[in-house]
TIKOLNU-707425 format. One record per atom (N, C-alpha, C, O, CB): residue in one letter; x, y, z. Coordinates in Angstrom, 3 decimals. Glycine has a CB too. Example, Ala and Ser with C-alpha at 12.3 -4.5 7.8 and 13.67 -1.06 7.14 Angstrom:
# TIKOLNU-707425
<pt "A", <13.190, -5.690, 7.800>>
<pt "A", <12.300, -4.500, 7.800>>
<pt "A", <13.200, -3.300, 7.800>>
<pt "A", <14.236, -3.319, 8.465>>
<pt "A", <11.308, -4.473, 9.046>>
<pt "S", <12.850, -2.250, 7.080>>
<pt "S", <13.670, -1.060, 7.140>>
<pt "S", <12.900, 0.030, 7.870>>
<pt "S", <13.409, 1.138, 8.039>>
<pt "S", <14.084, -0.598, 5.725>>
This chain:
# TIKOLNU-707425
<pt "X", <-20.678, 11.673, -8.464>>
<pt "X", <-19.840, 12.025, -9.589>>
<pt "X", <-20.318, 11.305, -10.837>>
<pt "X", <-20.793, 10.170, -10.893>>
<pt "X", <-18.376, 11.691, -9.300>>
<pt "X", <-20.087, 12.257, -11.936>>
<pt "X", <-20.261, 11.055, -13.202>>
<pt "X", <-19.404, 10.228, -13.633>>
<pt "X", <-18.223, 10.305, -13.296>>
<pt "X", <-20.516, 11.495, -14.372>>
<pt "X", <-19.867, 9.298, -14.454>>
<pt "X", <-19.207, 8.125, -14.676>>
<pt "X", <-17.812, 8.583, -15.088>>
<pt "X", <-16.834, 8.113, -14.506>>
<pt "X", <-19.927, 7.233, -15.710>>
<pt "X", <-17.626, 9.791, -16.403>>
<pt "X", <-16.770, 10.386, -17.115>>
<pt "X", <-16.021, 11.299, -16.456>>
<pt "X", <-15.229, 11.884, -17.195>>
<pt "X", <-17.296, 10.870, -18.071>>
<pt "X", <-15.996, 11.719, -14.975>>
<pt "X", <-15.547, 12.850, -14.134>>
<pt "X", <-14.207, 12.355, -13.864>>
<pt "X", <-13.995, 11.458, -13.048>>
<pt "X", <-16.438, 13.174, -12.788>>
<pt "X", <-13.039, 13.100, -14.737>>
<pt "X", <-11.466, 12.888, -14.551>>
<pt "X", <-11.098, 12.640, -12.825>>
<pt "X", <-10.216, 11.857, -12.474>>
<pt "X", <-10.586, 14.443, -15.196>>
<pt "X", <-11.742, 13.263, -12.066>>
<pt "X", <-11.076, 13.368, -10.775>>
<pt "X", <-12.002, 12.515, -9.542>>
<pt "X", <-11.999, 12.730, -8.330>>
<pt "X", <-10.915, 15.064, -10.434>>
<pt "X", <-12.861, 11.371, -10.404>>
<pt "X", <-13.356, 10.281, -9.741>>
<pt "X", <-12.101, 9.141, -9.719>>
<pt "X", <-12.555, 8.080, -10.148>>
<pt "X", <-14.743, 9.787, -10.502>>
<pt "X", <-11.104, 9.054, -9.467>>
<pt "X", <-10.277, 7.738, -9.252>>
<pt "X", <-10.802, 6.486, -9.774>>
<pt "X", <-10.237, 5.934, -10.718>>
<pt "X", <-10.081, 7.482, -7.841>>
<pt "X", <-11.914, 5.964, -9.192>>
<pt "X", <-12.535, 4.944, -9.465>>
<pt "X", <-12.884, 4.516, -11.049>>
<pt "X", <-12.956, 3.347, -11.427>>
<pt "X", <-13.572, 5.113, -8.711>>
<pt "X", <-13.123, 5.893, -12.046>>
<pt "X", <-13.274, 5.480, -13.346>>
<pt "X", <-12.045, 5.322, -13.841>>
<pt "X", <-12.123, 4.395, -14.648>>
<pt "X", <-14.025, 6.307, -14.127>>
<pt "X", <-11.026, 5.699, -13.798>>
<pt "X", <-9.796, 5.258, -14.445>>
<pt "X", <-9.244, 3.572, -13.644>>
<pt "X", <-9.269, 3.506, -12.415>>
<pt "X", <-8.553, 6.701, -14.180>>
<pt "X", <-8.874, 2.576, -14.310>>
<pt "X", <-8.914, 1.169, -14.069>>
<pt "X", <-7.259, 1.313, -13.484>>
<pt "X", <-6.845, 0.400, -12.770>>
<pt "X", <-9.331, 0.045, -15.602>>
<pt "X", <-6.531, 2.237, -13.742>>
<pt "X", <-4.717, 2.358, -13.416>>
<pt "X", <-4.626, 3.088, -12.180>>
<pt "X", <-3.575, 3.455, -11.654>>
<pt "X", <-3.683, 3.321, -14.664>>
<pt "X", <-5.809, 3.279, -11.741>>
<pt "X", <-5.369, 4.188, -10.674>>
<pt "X", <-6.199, 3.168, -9.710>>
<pt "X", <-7.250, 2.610, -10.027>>
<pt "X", <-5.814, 6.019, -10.767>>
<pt "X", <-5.369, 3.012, -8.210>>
<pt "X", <-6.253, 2.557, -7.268>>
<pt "X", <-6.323, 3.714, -5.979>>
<pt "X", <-5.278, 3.946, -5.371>>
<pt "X", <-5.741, 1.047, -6.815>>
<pt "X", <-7.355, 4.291, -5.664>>
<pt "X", <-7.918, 4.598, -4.663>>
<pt "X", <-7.026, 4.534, -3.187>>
<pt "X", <-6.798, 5.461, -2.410>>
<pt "X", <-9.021, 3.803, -4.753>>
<pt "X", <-6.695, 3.391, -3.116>>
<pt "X", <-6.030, 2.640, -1.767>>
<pt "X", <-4.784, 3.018, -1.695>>
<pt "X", <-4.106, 3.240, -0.691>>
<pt "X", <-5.998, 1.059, -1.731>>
<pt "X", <-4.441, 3.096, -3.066>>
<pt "X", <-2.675, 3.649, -3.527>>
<pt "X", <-2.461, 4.908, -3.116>>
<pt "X", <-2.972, 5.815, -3.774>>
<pt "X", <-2.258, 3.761, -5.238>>
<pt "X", <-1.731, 5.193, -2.046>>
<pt "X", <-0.960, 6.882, -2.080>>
<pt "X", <-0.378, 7.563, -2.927>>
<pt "X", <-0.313, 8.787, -3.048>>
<pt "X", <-0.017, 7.104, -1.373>>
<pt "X", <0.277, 6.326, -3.833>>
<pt "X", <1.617, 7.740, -4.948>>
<pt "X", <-0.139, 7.926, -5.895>>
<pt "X", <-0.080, 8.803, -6.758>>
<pt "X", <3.986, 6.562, -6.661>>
<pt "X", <-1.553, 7.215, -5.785>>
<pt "X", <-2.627, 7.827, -6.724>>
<pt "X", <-2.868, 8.868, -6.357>>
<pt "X", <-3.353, 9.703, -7.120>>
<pt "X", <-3.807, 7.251, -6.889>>
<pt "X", <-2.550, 9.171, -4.850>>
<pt "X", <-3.492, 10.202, -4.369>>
<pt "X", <-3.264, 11.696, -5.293>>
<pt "X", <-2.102, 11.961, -5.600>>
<pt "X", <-3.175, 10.423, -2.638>>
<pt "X", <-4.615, 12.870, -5.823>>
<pt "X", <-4.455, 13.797, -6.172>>
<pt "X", <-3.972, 14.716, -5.561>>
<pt "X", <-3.309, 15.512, -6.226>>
<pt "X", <-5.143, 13.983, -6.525>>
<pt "X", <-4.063, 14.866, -4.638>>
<pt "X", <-3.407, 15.699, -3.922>>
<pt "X", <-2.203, 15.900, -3.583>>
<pt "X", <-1.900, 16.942, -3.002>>
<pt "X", <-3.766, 15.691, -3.192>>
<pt "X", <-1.047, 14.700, -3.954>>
<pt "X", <-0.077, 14.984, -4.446>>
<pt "X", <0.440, 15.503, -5.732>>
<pt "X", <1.555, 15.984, -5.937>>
<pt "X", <0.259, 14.286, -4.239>>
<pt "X", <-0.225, 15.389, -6.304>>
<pt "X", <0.078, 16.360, -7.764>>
<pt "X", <0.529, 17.511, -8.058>>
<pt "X", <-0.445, 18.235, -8.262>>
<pt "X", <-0.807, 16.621, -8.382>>
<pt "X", <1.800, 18.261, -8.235>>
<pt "X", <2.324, 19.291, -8.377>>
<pt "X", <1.372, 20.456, -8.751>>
<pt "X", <1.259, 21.572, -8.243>>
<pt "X", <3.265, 19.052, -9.182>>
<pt "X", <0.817, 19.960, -9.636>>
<pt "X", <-0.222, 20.835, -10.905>>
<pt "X", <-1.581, 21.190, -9.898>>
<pt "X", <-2.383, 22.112, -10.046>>
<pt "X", <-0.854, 19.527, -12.648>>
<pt "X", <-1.555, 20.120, -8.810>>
<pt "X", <-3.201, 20.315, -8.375>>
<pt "X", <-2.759, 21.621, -7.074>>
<pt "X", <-2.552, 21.143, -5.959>>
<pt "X", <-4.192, 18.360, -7.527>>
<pt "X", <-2.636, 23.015, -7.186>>
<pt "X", <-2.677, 23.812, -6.276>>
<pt "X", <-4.115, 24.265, -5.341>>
<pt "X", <-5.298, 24.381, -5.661>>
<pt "X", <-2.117, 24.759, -6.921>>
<pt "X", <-3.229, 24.486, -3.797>>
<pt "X", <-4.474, 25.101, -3.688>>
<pt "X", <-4.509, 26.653, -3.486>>
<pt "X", <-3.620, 27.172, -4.161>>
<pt "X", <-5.136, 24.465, -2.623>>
<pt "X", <-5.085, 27.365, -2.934>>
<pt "X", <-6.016, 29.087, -3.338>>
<pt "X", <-4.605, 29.694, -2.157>>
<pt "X", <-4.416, 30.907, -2.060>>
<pt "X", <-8.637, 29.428, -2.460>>
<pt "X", <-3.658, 28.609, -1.283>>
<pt "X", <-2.823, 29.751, -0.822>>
<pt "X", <-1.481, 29.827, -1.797>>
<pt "X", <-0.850, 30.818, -2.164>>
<pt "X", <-2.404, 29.524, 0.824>>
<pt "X", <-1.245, 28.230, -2.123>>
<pt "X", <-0.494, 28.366, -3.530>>
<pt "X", <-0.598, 29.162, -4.682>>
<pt "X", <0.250, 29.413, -5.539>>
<pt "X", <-0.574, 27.423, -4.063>>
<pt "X", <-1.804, 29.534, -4.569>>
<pt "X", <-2.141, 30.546, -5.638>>
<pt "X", <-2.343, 32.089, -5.637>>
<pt "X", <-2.645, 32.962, -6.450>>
<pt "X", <-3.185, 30.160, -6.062>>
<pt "X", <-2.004, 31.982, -4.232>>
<pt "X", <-1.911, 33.374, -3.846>>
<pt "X", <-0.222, 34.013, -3.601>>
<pt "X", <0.064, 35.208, -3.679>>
<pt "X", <-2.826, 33.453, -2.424>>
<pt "X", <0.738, 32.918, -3.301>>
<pt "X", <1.466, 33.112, -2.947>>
<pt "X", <2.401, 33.317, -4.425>>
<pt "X", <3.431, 33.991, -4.408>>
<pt "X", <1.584, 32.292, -1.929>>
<pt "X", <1.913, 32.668, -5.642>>
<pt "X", <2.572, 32.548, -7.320>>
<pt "X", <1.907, 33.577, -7.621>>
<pt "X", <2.630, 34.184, -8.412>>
<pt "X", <2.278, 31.157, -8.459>>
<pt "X", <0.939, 34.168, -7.471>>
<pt "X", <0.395, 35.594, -8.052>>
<pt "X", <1.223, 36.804, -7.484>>
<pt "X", <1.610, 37.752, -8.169>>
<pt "X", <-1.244, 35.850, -7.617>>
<pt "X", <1.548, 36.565, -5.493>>
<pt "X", <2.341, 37.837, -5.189>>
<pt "X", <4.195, 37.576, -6.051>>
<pt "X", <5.053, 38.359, -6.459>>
<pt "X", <2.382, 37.974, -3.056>>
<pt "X", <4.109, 36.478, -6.000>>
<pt "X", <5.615, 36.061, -6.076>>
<pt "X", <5.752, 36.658, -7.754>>
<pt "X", <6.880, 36.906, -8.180>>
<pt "X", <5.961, 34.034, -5.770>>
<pt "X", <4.818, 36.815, -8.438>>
<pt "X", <4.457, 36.825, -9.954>>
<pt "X", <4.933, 38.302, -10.154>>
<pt "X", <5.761, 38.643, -10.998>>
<pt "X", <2.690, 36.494, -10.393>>
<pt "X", <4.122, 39.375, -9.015>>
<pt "X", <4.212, 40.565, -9.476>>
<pt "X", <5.371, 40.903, -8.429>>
<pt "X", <6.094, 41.870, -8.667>>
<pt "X", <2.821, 41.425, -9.518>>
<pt "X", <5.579, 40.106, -7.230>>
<pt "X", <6.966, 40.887, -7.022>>
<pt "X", <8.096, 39.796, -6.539>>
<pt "X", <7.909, 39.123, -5.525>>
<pt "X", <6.791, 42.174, -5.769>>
<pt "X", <8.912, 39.709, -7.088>>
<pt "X", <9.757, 38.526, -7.458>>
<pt "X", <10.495, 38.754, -6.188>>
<pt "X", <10.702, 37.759, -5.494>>
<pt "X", <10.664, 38.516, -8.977>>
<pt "X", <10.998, 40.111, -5.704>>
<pt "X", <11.865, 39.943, -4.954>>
<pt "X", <11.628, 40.206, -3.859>>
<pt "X", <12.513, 40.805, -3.248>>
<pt "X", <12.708, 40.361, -5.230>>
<pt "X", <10.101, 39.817, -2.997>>
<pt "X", <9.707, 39.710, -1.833>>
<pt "X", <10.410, 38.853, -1.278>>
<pt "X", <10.810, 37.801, -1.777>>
<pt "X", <8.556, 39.509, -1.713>>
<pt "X", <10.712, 39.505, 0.433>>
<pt "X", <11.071, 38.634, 1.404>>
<pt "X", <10.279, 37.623, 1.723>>
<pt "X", <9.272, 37.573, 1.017>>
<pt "X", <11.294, 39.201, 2.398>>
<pt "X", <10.408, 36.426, 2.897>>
<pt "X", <9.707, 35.395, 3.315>>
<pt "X", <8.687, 36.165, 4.579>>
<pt "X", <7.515, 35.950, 4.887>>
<pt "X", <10.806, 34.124, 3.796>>
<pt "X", <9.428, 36.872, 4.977>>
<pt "X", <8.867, 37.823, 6.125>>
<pt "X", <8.133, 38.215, 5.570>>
<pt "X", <7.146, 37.495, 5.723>>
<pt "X", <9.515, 38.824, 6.799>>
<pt "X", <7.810, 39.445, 4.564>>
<pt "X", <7.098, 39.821, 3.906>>
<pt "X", <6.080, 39.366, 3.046>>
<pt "X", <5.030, 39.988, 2.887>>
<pt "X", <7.606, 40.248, 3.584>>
<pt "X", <6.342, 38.327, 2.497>>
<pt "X", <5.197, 37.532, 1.982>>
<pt "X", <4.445, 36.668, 3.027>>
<pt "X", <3.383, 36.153, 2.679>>
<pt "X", <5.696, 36.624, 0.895>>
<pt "X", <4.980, 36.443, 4.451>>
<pt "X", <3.986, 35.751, 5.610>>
<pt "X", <2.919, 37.082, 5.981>>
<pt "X", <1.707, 36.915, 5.846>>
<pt "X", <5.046, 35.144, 7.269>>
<pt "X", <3.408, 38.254, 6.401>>
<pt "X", <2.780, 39.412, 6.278>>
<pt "X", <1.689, 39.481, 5.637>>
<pt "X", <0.587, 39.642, 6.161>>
<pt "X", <3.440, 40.189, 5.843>>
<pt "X", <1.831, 39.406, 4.879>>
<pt "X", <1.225, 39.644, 3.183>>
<pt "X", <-0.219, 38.841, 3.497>>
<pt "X", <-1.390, 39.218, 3.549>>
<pt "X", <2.411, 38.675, 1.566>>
<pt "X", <0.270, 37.895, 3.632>>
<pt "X", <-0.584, 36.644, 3.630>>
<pt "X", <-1.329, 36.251, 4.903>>
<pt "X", <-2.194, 35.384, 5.028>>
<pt "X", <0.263, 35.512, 3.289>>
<pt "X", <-0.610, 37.393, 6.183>>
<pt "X", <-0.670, 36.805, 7.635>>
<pt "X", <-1.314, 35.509, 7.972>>
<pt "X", <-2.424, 35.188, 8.396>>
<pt "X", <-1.336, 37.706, 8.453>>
<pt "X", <0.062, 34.705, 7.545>>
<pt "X", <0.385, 33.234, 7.889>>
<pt "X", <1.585, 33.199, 8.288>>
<pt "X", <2.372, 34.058, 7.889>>
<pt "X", <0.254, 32.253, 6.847>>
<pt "X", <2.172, 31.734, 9.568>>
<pt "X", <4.104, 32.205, 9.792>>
<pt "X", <4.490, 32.069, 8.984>>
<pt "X", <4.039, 31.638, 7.923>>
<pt "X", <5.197, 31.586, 10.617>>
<pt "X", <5.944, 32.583, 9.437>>
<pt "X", <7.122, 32.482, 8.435>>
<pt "X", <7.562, 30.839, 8.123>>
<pt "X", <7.925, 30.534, 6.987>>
<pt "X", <8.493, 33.355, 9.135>>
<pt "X", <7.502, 29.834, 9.197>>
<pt "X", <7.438, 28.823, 9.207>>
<pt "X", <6.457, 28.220, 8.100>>
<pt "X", <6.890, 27.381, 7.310>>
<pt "X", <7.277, 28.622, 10.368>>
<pt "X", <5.317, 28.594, 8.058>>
<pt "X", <4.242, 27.903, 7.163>>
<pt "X", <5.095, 28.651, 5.674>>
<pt "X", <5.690, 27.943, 4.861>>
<pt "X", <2.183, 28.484, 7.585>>
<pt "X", <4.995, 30.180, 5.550>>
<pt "X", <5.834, 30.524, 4.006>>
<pt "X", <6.863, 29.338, 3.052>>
<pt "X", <6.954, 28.815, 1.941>>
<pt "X", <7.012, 31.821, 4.433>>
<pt "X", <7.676, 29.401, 4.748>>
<pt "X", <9.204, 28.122, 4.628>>
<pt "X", <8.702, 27.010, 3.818>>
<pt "X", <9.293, 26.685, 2.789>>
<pt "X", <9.819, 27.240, 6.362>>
<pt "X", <7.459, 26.300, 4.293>>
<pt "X", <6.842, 25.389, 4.038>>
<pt "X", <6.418, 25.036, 3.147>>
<pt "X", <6.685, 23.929, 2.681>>
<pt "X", <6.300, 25.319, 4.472>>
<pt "X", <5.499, 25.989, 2.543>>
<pt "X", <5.170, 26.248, 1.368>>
<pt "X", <5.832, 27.026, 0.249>>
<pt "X", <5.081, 27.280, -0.693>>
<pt "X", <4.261, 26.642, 1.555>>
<pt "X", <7.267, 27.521, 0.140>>
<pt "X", <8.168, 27.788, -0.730>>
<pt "X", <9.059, 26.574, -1.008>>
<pt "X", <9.291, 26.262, -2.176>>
<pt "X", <8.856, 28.901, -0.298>>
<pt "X", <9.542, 25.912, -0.038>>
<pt "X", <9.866, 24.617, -0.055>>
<pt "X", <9.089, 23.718, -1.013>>
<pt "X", <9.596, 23.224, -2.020>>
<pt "X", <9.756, 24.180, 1.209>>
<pt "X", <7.825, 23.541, -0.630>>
<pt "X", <6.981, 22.500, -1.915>>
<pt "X", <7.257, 23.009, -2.930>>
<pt "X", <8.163, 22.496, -3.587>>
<pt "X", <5.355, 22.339, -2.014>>
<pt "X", <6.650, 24.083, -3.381>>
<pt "X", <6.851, 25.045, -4.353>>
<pt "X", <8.092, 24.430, -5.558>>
<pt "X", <8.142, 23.836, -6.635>>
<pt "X", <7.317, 26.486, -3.485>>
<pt "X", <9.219, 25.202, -4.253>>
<pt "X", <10.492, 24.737, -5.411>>
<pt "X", <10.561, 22.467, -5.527>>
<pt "X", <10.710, 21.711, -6.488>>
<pt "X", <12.681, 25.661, -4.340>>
<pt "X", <10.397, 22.260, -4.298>>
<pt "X", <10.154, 20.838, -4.717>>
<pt "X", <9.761, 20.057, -5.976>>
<pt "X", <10.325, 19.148, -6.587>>
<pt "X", <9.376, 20.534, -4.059>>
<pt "X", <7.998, 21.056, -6.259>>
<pt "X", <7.458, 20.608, -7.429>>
<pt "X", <7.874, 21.220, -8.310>>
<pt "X", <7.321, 20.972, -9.381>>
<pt "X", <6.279, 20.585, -7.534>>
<pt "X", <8.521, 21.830, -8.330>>
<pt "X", <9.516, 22.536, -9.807>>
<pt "X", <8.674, 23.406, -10.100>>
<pt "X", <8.325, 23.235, -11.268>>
<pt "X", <9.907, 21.571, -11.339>>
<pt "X", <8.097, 24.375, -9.570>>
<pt "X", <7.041, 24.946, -9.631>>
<pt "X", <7.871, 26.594, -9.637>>
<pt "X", <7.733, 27.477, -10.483>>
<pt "X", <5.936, 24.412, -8.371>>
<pt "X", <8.750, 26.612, -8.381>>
<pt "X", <9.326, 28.148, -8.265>>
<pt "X", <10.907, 27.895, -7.960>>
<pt "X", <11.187, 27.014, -7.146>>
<pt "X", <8.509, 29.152, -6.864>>
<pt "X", <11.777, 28.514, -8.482>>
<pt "X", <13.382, 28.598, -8.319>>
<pt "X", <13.444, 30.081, -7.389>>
<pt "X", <12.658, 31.009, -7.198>>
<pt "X", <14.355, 28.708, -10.114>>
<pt "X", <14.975, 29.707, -6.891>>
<pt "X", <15.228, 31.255, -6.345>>
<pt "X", <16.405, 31.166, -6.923>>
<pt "X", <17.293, 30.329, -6.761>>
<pt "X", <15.229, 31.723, -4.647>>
<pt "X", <16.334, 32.420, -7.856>>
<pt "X", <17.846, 33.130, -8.650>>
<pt "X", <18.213, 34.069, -7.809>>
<pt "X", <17.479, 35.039, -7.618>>
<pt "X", <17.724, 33.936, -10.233>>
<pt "X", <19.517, 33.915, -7.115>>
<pt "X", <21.073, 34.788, -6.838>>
<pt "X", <20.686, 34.906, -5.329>>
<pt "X", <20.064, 34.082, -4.658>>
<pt "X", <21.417, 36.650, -7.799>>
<pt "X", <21.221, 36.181, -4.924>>
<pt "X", <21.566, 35.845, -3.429>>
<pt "X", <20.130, 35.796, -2.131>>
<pt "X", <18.932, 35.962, -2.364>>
<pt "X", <22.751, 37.192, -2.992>>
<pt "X", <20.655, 35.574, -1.076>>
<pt "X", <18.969, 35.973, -0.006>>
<pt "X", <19.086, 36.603, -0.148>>
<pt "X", <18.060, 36.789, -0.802>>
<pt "X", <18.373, 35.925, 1.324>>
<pt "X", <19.770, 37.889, -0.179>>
<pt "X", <19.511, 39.210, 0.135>>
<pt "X", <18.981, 39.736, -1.371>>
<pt "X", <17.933, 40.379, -1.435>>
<pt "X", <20.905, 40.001, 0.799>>
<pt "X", <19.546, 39.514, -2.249>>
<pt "X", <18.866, 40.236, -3.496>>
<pt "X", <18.960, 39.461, -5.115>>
<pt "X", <19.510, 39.565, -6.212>>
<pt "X", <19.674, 41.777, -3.596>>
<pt "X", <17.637, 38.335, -4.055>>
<pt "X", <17.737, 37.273, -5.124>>
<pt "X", <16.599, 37.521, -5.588>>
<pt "X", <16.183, 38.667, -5.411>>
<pt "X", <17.968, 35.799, -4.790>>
<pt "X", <15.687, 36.497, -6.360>>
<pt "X", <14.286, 36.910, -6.915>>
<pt "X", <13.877, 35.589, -7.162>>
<pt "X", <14.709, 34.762, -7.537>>
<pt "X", <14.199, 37.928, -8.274>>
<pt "X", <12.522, 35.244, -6.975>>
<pt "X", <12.301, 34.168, -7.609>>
<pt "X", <11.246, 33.940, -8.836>>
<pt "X", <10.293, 34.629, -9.201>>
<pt "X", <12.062, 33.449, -6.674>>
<pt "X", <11.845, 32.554, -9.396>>
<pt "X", <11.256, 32.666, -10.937>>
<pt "X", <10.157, 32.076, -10.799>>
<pt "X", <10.059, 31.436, -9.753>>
<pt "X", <12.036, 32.014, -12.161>>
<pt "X", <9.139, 32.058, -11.600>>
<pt "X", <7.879, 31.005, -11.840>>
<pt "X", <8.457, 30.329, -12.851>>
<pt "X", <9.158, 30.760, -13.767>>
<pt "X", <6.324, 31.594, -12.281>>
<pt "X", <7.904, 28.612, -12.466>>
<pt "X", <8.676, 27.608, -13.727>>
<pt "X", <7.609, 27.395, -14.879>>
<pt "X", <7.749, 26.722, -15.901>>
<pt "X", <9.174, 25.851, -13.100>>
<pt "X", <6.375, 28.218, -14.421>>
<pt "X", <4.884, 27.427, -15.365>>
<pt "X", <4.155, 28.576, -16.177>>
<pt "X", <3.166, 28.314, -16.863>>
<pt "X", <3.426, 26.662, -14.128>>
């Protein structure tokens, strides 16, 4: 990495390496490609089921759970009104 590379840990002096709350990969903002698949379907259709978006994605419904859960965790996605005919928002 170069000296100047944001996502070397080691060049920033506030961040330690050894530290967990440093780790990037906790970072709301840092998604990865199924998070990003799942805010693109969720984007164009708000009011997909969980069933339907595991489908979608053929991954379980358990893993969806999982990853809608973080989601709204990181303030990332809300669900407006009911299960049955609720929708969810993008926060970003």
């Amino acid at each position: 990495m170069e000296a100047d590379d944001p996502n070397d840990l080691n060049s920033d002096p506030k961040l330690d390496p050894n530290d967990p709350k440093d780790d990037p990969k906790d970072d709301p903002n840092n998604l990865n490609s199924i998070d990003e698949k799942v805010l693109f379907i969720l984007q164009n259709n708000p009011s997909i089921s969980r069933k339907d978006l595991s489908n979608k994605l053929n991954v379980s419904d358990s893993s969806i759970k999982r990853l809608l859960n973080k989601l709204k965790d990181d303030g990332i996605i809300k669900r407006e009104g009911s299960k049955r005919n609720g929708k969810w928002i993008i926060n970003r």
